[in-house]
N, C-alpha and C positions, 0 to 999 in steps of 0.2 A: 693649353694654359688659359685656362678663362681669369679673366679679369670684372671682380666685380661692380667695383667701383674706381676712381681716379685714386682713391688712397691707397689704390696697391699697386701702385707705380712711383719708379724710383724718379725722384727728380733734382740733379741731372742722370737721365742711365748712366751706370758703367757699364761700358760695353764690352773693351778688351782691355788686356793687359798686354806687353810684349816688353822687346829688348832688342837693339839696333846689331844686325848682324853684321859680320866684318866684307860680304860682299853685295850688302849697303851703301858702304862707303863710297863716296865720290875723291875725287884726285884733288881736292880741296880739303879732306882730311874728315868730312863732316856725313851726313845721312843724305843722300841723293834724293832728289824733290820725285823721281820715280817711287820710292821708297815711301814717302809720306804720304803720297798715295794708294800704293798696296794697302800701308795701315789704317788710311781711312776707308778704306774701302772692304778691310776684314769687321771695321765699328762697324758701318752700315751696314752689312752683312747681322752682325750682331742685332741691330735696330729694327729690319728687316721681320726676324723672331722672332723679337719681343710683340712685335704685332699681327704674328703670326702666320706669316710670308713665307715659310720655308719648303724646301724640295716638296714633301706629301704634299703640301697646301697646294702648289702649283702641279705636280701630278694630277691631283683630284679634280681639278678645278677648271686647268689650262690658263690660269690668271699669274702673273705676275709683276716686277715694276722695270720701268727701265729709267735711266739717269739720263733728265734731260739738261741737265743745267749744274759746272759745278765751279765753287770758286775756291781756292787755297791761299791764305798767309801764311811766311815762312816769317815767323818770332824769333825763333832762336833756336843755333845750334844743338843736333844732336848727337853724339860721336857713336862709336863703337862700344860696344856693350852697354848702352846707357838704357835703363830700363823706364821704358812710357808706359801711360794709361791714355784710355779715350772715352770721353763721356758726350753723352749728344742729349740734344734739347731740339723739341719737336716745334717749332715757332707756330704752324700754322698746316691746316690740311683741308680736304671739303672732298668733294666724292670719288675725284680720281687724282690730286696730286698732295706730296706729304714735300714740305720745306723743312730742314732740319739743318741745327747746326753742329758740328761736331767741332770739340776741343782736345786736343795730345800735350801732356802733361809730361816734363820728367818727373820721373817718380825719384829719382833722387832729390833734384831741389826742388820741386813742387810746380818748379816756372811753367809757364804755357809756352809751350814749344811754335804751334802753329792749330789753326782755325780749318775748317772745310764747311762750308756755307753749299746747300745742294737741294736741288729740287726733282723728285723723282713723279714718274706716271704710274700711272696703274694700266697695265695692257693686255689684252685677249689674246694670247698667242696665238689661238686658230686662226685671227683675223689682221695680226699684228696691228693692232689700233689701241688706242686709249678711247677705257671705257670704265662705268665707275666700277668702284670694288664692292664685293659682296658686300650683305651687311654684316655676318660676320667678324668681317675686317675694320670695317668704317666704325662699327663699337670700340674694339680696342684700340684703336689710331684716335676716337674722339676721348677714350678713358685719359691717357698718355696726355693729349692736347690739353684737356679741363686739368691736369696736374701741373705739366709744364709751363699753362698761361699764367701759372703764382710766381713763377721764375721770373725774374728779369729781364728785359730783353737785351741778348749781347749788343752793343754799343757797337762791335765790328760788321754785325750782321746788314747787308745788304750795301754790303760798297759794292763800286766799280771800279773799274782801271782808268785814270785819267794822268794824263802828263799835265803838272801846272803849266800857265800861261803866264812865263814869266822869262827873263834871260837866264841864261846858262853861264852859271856862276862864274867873273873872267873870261868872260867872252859872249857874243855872241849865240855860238852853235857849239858843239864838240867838235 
């Protein structure tokens, strides 16, 4: 899939479609956070393609990426049968790591379900290292980039986990 310019790239991708299956479910009634990350992780898979990472590539090549870095919000409920989408937005890349942020959507109300914020390498399997990517790759991951950087940048992108510094509401501690 050659890409000739950035204007042939979708911005946000859509990457998958799916639907919350019934052994999904957690014993809270709702999609189990193992779950929301299967599905981000069939997008990124998807995202993966689009830039032309897939099985032959890596066959041919011995190149591939591995996930070094990943963060997940849980927005809102997802039930059983409730049908998502996922679209990802490439924030930022250079010669061996792609940052990207992926959004799940229900496709019934429209809402944003939950975020995945993720930083992958680019690695040599013969030598298991990060190493940069062919140029090949580095063309379509910068097409993708030069399209994505008109995007917005998500406002959730690049938090961290912190506990305020404050008391504990009624008391003290828990």
């Amino acid at each position: 899939m050659a890409m000739e310019s950035e204007n042939d790239v979708a911005a946000p991708l859509d990457l998958v479609e799916g639907e919350v299956w019934p052994e999904w479910i957690d014993y809270n009634g709702h999609m189990n956070v193992a779950y929301y990350l299967l599905a981000f992780d069939q997008a990124y898979d998807a995202f993966l393609l689009a830039c032309g990472l897939d099985r032959e590539f890596r066959d041919r090549t011995g190149g591939s990426t591995f996930a070094a870095e990943t963060h997940l919000r849980y927005l809102r409920e997802l039930k059983e049968g409730e049908p998502y989408r996922v679209t990802g937005h490439l924030l930022a890349s250079d010669g061996k790591r792609m940052h990207v942020f992926l959004r799940m959507y229900s496709r019934r109300s429209g809402d944003l379900a939950a975020t995945m914020e993720g930083m992958n390498l680019y690695v040599d399997l013969s030598v298991r290292k990060v190493v940069v990517m062919p140029e090949e790759i580095r063309a379509r991951v910068a097409a993708i980039q030069r399209r994505h950087a008109r995007l917005p940048r998500p406002v959730e992108a690049g938090r961290g986990i912190a506990m305020p510094e404050r008391p504990w509401p009624g008391g003290e501690e828990a």
